[in-house]
C-alpha positions in Angstrom: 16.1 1.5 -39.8 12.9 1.8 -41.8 10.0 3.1 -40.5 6.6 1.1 -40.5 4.4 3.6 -38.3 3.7 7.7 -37.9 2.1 10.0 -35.7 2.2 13.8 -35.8 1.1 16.6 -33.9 1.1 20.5 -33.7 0.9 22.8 -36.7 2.5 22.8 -39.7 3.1 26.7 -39.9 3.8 27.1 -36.0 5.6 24.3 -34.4 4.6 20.1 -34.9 6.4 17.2 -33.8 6.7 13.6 -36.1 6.7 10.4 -34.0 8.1 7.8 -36.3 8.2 3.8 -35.3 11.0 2.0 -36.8 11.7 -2.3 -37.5 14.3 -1.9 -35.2 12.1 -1.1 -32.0 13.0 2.2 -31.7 10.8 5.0 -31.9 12.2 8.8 -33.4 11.0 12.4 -32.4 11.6 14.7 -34.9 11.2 18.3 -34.3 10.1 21.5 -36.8 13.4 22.7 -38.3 15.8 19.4 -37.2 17.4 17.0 -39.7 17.5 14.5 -37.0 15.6 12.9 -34.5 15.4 15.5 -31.8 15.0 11.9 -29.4 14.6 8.1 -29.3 12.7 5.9 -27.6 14.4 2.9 -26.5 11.6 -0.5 -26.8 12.2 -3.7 -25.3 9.8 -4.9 -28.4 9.1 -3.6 -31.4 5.9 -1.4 -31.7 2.7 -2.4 -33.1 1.5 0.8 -33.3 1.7 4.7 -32.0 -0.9 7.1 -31.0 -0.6 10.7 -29.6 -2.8 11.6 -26.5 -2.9 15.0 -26.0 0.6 16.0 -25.1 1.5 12.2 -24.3 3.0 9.4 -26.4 1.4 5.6 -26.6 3.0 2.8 -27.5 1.8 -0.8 -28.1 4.5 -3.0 -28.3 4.4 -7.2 -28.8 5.8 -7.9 -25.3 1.8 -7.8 -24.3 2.5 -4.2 -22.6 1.1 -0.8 -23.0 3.4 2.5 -22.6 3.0 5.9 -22.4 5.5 8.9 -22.4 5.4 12.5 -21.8 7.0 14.8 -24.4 10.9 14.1 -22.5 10.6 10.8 -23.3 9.6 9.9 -19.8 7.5 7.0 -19.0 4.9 7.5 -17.1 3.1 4.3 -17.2 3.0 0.9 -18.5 -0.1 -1.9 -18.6 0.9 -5.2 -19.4 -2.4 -6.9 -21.4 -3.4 -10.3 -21.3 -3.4 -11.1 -24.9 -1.5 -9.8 -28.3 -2.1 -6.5 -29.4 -2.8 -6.1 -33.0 -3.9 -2.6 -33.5 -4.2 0.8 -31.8 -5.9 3.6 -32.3 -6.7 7.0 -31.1 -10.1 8.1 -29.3 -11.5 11.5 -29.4 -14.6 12.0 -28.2 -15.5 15.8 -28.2 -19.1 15.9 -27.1 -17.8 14.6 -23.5 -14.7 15.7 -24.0 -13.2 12.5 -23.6 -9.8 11.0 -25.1 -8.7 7.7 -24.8 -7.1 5.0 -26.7 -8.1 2.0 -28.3 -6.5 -1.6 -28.2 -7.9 -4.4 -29.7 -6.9 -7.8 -29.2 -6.0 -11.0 -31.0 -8.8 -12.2 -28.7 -11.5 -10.6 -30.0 -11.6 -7.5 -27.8 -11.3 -3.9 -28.3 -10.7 -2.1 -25.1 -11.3 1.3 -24.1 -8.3 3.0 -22.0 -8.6 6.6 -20.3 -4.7 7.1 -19.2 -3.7 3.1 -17.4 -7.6 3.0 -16.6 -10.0 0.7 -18.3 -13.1 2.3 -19.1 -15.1 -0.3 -21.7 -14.5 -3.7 -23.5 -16.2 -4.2 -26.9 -16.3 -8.2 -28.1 -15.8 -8.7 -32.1 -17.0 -12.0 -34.1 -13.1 -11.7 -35.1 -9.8 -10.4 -35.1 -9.8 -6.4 -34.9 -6.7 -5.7 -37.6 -7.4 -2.1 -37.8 -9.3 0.4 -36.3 -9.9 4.3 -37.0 -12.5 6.2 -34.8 -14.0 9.7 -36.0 -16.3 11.2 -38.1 -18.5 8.7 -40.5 -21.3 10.8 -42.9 -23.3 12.9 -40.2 -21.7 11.0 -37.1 -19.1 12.8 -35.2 -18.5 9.6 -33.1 -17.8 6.6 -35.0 -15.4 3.6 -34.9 -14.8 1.7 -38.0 -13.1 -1.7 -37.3 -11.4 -4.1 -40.3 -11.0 -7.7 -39.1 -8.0 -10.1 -40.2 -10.7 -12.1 -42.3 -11.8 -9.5 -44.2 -14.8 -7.7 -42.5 -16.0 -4.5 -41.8 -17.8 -3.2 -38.3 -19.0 0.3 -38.0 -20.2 1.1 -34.3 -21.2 4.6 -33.7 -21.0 6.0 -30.1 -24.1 7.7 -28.8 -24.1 11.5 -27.8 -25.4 10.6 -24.5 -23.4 7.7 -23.5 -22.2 8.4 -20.0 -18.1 7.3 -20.0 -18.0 8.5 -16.2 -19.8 4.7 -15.2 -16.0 3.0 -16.4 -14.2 5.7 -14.9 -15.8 5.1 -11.8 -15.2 0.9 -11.8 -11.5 2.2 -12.4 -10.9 3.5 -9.1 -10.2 7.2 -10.4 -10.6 9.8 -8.1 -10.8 9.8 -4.1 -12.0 6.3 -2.4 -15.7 5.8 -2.0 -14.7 5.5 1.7 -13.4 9.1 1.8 -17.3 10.1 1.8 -18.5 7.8 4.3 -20.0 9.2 7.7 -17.7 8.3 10.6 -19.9 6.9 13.7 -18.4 9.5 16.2 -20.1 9.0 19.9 -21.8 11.7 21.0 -20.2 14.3 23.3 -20.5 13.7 26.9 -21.2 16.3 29.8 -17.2 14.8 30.9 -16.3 15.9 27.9 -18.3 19.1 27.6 -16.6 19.8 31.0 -12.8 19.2 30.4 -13.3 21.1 26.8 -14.7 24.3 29.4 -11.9 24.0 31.8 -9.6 23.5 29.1 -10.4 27.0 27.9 -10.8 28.6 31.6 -7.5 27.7 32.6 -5.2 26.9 29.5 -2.7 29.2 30.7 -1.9 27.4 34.0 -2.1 24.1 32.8 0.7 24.7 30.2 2.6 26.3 32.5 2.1 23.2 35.0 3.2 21.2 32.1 6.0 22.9 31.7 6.7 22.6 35.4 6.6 18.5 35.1 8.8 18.5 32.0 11.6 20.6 33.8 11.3 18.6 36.7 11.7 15.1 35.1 14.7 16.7 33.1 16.3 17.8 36.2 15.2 14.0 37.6 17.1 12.3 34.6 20.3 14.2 35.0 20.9 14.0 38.4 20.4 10.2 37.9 22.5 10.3 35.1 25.4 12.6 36.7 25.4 10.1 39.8 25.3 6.9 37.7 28.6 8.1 36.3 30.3 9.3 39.7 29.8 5.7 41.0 30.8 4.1 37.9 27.5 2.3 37.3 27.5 2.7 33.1 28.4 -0.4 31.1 30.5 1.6 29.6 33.7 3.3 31.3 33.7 7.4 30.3 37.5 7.7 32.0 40.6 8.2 30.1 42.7 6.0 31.8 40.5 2.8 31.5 38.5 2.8 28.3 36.5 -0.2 29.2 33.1 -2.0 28.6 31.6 -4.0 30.8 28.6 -6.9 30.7 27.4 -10.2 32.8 25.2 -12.6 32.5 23.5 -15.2 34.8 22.9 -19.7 33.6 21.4 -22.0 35.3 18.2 -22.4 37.0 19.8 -23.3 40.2 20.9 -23.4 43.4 23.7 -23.8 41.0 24.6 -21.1 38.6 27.4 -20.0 36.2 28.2 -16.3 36.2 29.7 -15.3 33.0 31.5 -11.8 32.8 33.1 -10.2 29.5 35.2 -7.1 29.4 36.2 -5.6 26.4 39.3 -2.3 26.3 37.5 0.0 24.1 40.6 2.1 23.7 42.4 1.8 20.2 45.7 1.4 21.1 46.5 1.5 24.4 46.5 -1.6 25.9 45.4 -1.6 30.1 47.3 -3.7 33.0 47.0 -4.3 36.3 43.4 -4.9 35.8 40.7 -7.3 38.7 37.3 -8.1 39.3 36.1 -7.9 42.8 32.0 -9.8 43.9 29.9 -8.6 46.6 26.9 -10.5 47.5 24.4 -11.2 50.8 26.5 -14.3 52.0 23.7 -15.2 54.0 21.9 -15.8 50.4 24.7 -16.9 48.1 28.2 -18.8 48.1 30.8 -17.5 45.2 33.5 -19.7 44.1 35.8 -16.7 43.1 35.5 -13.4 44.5 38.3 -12.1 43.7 40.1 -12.7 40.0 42.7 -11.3 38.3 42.7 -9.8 34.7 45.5 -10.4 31.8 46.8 -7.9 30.0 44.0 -6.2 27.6 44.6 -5.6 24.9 42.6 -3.6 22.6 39.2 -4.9 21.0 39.5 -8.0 22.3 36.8 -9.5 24.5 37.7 -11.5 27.8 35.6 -13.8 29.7 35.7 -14.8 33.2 33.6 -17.3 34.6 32.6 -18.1 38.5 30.2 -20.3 40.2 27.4 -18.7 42.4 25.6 -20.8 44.6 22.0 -20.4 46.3 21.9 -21.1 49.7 18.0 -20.1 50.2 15.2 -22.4 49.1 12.5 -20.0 49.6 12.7 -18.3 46.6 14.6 -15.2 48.0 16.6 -13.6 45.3 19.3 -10.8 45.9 21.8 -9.1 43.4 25.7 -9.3 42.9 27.8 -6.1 42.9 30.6 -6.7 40.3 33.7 -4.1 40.7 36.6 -3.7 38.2 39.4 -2.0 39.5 42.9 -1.2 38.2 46.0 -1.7 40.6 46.5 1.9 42.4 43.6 3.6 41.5 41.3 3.6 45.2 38.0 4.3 42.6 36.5 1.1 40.7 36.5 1.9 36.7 33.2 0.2 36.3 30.7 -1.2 38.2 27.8 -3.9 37.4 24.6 -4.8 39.6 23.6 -7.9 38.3 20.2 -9.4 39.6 20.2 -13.2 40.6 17.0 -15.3 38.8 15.0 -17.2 41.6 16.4 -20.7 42.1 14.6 -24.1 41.9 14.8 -26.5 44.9 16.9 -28.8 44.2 15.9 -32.2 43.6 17.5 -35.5 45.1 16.8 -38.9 43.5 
């Protein structure tokens, strides 16, 4: 495709790079010594125009969006504008050491970027159609602006203009908040005093520490170790009865449902002989079923078994139901469940 924009950069006799920008929204990097593009940019518009910033590519583009890639043809940012870009131009402003680029607009506005941050606006009596900024007669810092109807604006950049200001209204940098005094309370003689004993007896306090942590270690597995010799995890851990294990309480009484669900865990070996067996305070509650048998469980199935629990106390006395599942000839339950009974309403007669 034919090219309708250039850039360069480097020297001639060392080493230089040619950015050209073609109809067909492509953009080609051609290196000293190659034939052929050395890479291509890829546009999801076709450029308006190309600029190099120092070592970075920027592309204008008229999807409304500003780009900029490194020298791997990596993008390292994008700006979408609110208006049409018709020109773009380059901004090198030695005395502060400043480059930028400019954009001007289709309305009326030439804007001044450092990187993705706006720095200053500049408002034309017209369309800007082309721009160039450098060095006009004796002024090192001037930007000469054609507009679409024919005009030509010269502004020239004072020595002393301070760029920083913009920079500033950008947001570059650390947060103003970074450098704001936190209102820390004074230290207290408490604190004074904790900080000296802290110091005085650092050793023995670690080692107290220390002392704690082994202890509630120690706490947690014995718990843990009996909880598994009285079969009180959801979850069976024996070989012969891979089984899990969970219960839940309706109602708000004196009447309630009990719901069990016990699930074979193992993969293929189905279990047999299987039964529930509830304990309860019989002074406290009635159970339909204390006793009920299992069917044959098969493997990753779920089974539910439901039983009616009634509250004899109206007092608001609660107690808990013991549920045992045992397998025929085994003398050991292969899980066990406390499940604690939600107070019951009184019951009301109409």
């Amino acid at each position: 495709s034919s090219g309708i924009n250039a850039e360069y950069g480097g020297l001639y006799d060392v080493d230089y790079r040619i950015l050209v920008a073609c109809r067909n929204g492509n953009i080609l990097v051609m290196k000293k010594g190659s034939n052929s593009p050395k890479f291509c940019i890829t546009l999801n518009s076709h450029p308006v125009g190309i600029e190099r910033v120092g070592k970075n590519i920027v592309v204008a583009t008229m999807d409304k969006n500003l780009l900029c890639y490194n020298n791997k043809i990596k993008n390292l940012w994008s700006i979408p504008m609110p208006h049409n870009i018709t020109c773009l131009a380059g901004m090198d402003f030695k005395a502060k050491t400043f480059k930028g680029i400019l954009v001007g607009m289709d309305n009326n506005e030439v804007r001044v970027y450092r990187d993705k941050f706006l720095v200053d606006t500049l408002t034309l009596p017209d369309v800007p159609a082309m721009m160039q900024f450098g060095k006009y007669d004796r002024e090192e810092s001037t930007l000469v602006i054609i507009t679409k109807s024919g005009g030509l604006h010269i502004y020239i950049l004072k020595r002393n203009v301070d760029l920083s200001q913009g920079l500033a209204s950008a947001s570059v940098g650390p947060s103003p908040k970074q450098f704001q005094k936190l209102n820390v309370p004074r230290k207290t003689k408490t604190f004074v005093d904790q900080t000296l004993r802290e110091r005085e007896h650092g050793v023995t306090m670690h080692r107290q520490f220390q002392h704690d942590l082994y202890r509630l270690r120690l706490t947690t597995a014995r718990n843990f170790a009996e909880a598994l010799q009285k079969k009180m995890m959801p979850i069976s851990a024996s070989n012969f009865a891979p089984l899990k294990l969970s219960a839940n309480v309706q109602g708000i009484g004196p009447m309630f449902r009990l719901s069990i669900e016990i699930m074979n865990t193992s993969t293929s070996h189905p279990i047999m002989g299987a039964y529930v067996v509830l304990v309860t305070n019989e002074s406290l509650y009635v159970l339909e079923k204390s006793y009920i048998n299992l069917p044959l469980l098969v493997p990753s199935l779920t089974y539910i078994v439901n039983t009616m629990v009634r509250c004899t106390n109206d007092q608001g006395v609660t107690d808990s139901i013991n549920v045992f599942v045992y397998i025929k000839g085994k003398c050991s339950p292969a899980l066990t469940a406390i499940i604690d009974m939600p107070a019951s309403e009184s019951m009301i007669v109409v």
